[in-house]
C-alpha positions in Angstrom: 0.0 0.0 0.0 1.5 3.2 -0.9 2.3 5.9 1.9 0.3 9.4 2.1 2.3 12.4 0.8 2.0 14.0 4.0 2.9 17.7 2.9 -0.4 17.2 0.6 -2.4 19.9 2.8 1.0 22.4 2.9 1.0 21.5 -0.6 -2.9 23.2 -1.0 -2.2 25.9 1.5 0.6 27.2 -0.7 -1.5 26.8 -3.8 -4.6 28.5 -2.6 -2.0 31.5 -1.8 -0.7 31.5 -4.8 -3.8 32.0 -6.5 -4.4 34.8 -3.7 -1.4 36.1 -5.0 -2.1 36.3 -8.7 -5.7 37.3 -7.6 -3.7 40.6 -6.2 -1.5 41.0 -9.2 -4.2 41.2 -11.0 -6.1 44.0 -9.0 -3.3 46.3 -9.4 -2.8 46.0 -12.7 -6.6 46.7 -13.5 -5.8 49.6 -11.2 -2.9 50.7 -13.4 -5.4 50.3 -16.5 -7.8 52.9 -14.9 -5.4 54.8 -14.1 -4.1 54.9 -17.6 -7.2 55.8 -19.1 -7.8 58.2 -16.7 -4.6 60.1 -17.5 -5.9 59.7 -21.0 -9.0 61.8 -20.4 -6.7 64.5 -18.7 -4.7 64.6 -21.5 -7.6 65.2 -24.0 -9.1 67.6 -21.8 -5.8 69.5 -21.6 -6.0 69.3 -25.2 -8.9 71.0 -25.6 -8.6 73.4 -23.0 -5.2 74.8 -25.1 -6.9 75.0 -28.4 -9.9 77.0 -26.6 -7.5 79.5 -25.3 -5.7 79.3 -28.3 -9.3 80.2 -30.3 -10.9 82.5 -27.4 -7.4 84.8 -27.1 -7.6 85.0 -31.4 -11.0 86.1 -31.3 -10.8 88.4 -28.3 -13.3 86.5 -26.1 -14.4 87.9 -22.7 -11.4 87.8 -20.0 -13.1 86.0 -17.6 -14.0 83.1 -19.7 -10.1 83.1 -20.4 -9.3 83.4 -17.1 -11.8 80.4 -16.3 -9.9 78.6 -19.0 -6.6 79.2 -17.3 -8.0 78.5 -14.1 -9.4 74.8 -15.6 -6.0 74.6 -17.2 -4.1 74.6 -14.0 -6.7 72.4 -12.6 -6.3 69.5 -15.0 -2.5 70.1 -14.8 -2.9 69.2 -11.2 -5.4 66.7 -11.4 -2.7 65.2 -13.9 0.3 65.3 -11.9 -1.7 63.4 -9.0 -2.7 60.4 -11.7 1.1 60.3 -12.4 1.8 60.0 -9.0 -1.1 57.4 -8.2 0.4 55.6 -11.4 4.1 55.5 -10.0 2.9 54.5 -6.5 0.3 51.3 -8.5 4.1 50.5 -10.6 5.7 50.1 -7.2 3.0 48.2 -6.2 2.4 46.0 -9.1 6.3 45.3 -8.6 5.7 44.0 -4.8 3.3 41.9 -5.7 5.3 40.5 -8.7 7.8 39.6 -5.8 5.3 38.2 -3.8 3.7 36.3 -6.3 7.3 34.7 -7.5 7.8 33.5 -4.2 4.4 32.0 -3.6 5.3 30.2 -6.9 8.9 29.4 -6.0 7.2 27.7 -2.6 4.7 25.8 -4.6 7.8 24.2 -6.8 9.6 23.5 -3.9 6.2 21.2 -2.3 5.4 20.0 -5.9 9.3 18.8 -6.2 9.0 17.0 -2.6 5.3 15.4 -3.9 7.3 13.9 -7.3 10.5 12.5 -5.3 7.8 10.9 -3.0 6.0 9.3 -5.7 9.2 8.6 -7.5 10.2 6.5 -3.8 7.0 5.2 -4.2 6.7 3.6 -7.6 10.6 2.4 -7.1 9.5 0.5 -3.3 6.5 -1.2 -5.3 8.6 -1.9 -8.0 11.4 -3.8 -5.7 8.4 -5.3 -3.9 7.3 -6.7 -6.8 10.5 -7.6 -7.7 11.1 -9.3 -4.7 8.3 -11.6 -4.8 8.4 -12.5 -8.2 12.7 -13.7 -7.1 10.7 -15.4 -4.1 8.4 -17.2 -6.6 10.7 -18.4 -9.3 13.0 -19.7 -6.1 9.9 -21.7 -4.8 9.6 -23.1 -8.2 13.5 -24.0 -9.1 13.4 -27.8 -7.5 16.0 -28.4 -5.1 16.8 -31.9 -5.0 17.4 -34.1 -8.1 15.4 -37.6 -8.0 16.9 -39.9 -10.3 
């Protein structure tokens, strides 16, 4: 009868937290996503605030609405800076759990390695078991003493 692999439930705790892991990963790089097309928007916004200045102070437009434009400008330009720095701190992030993710893989291999040299033991003890008996069979059979 072949022996339990005994690390079998270390063996699904480390999976599960590898999935965990990759679960993680994934969140922050959705994250990332949003935060690229958020950055996106800025941009196009920033766009279009420049060519409205660009048409309002050609066509001598009322101050204030340039000056509301300028204020929106500065706006954006801040609200874009902050999705640059909520993109670098997501990258750092993203990187971490990269780590952490290689390492809950690494420890996986490492119990999945220990599992296959166990059944590896295993086959090779049944196979000398088998081995033995068939040697303790064809002895049984080999007669000992001649008659003649």
């Amino acid at each position: 009868m072949a022996e339990k692999f005994r690390l079998q439930s270390v063996l699904q705790l480390r999976l599960n937290h590898q999935e965990e892991r990759q679960a993680e990963l994934a969140q922050a790089v959705q994250a990332i996503q949003i935060l690229q097309g958020q950055m996106k928007d800025v941009e196009h916004q920033l766009v279009e605030i420049e060519n409205d200045l660009r048409a309002g102070a050609a066509q001598h437009v009322n101050v204030d609405h340039l000056m509301a434009l300028r204020r929106h400008q500065t706006d954006t330009r801040a609200l874009l800076r902050q999705l640059e720095e909520q993109q670098h701190l997501v990258e750092q992030e993203i990187e971490r759990r990269q780590n952490r993710l290689r390492e809950a893989n690494r420890d996986v291999k490492v119990i999945e390695t220990l599992a296959e040299h166990h059944r590896a033991a295993q086959v090779a003890h049944m196979l000398k078991q088998e081995q033995d008996n068939l040697d303790e069979f064809a002895q049984k059979r080999v007669p000992t003493d001649v008659d003649g």
